[in-house]
N, C-alpha and C positions, 0 to 999 in steps of 0.2 A: 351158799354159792352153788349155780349148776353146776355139776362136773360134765368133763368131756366124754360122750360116751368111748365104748371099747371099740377102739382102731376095729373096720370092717378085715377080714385076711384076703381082700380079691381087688385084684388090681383094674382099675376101667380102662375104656378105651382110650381116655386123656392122658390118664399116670400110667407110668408104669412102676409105681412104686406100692408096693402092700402096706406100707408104713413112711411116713416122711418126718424123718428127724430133721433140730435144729442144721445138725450138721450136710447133710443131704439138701435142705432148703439152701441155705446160705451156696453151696456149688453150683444146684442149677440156674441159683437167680444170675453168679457171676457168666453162667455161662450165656442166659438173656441177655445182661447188660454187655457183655464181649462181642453177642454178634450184631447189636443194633448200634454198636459202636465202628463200626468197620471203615464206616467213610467219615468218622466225627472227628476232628483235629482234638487231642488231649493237651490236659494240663495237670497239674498237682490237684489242682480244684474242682476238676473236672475231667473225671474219670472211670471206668465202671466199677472200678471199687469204689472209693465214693461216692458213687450214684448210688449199689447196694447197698452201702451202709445206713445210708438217708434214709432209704425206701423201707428198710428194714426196723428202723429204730422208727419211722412213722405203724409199720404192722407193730409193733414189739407195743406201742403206744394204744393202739387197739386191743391189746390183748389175744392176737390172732395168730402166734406166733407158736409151733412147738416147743417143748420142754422136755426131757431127758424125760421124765415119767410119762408122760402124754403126748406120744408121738401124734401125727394128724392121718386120719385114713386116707382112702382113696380121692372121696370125692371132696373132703376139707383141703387135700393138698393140691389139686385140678383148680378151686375156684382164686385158693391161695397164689398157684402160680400164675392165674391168669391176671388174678388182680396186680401183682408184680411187676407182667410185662407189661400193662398200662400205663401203671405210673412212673417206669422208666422212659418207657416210649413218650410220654403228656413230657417229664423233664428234658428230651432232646426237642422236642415242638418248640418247648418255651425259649430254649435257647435258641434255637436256629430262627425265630420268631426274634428274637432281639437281635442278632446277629443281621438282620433284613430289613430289620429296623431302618425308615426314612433312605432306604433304596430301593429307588423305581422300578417296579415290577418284580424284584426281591431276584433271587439267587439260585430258584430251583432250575436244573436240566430238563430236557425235551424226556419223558419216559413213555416209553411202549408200555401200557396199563392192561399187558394179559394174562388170562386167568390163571397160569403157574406162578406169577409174583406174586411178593408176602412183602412185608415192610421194609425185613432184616435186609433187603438185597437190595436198599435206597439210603439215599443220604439224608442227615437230617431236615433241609429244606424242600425235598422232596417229599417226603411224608410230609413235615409242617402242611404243603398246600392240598398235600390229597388230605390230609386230616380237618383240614377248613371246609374243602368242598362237601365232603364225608356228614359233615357236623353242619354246614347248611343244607343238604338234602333228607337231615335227621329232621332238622327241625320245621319242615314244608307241612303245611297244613294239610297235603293230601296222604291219606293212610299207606297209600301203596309204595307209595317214595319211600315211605319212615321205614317201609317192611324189609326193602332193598337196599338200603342203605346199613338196618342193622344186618341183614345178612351178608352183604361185601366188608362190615365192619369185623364182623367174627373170624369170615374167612382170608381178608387180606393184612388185616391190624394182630389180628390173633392167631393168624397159621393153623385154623382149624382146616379139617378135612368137611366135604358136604355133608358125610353121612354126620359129623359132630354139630355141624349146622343145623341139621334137620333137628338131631335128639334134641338139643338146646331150646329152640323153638316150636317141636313138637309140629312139624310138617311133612309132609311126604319127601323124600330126598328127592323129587326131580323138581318139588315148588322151591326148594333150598336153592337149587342150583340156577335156576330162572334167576329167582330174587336175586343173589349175590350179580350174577352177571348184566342181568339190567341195572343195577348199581354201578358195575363197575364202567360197564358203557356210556353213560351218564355222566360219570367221572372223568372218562376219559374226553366226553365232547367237550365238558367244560374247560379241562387241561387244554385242548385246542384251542379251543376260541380263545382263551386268554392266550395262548403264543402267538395270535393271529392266523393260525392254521384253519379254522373255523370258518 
């Protein structure tokens, strides 16, 4: 079996952690799930503990999870937490998506879609719709849509900064910051038209 190589000792611009133990994972994921939780009505069932739990016993299932002898470096723990706030973030969609379920025109608010917002500061049905429109201008047969779209995805789904943007994609930061913003432009027409503001 590969072993894990030896934890890097330098922290990146994503982590700030030299090292990320079980116990370290487990706090910041609670601390993802508590802030994307802000406007989500709770239950026993549904909750961000709970949520972590899942998300975690689904990593634990992959094998992608720290261990007391094999802590994760920098950049195993950057893609680890990213991948986290994904699929906490895809389980408040689904729900707020069932929740809107066979109600016309569904449940989301009017949002001002400017480039200092990030997900965490919206309610679930609010994301739900920006995460559909998000995911159909991924999917647009033209290249440059898919380009803009993954860059308003990184920067407003993922709370990255543009210089993280660019590294990720490997573009100049002011082609990062274009992309994301004609995404999110884009995003924001279609939120109008469907309120009828359009």
């Amino acid at each position: 079996m590969a072993q894990r190589k030896t934890p890097s000792k330098q922290r990146t611009a994503a982590s700030p952690f030299v090292e990320l133990t079980i116990e370290q994972l487990y706090e910041e994921s609670r601390k993802i799930a508590h802030a994307m939780f802000r406007n989500e009505p709770r239950s026993v069932s549904f909750s961000p503990t709970s949520i972590v739990h899942s998300v975690l016993a689904d990593e634990a299932a992959r094998g992608s999870l720290p261990s007391a002898s094999s802590p994760l470096d920098p950049t195993e723990a950057t893609h680890l937490l990213r991948r986290i706030r994904v699929a906490i973030r895809n389980k408040l969609i689904d729900r707020a998506r069932g929740r809107r379920a066979g109600k016309r025109g569904g449940n989301a608010k009017r949002v001002e879609l400017d480039e200092a917002m990030r997900a965490e500061e919206l309610g679930p049905a609010e994301i739900a719709e920006i995460h559909d429109l998000t995911e159909h201008l991924m999917s647009n047969v033209n290249a440059m849509d898919r380009q803009q779209a993954e860059a308003f995805t990184l920067q407003f789904f993922h709370g990255l900064t543009v210089e993280e943007v660019a590294a990720i994609l490997e573009i100049p930061m002011e082609a990062a910051k274009t992309r994301a913003r004609r995404g999110r432009e884009w995003i924001a027409a279609q939120m109008r038209q469907q309120s009828g503001e359009g």
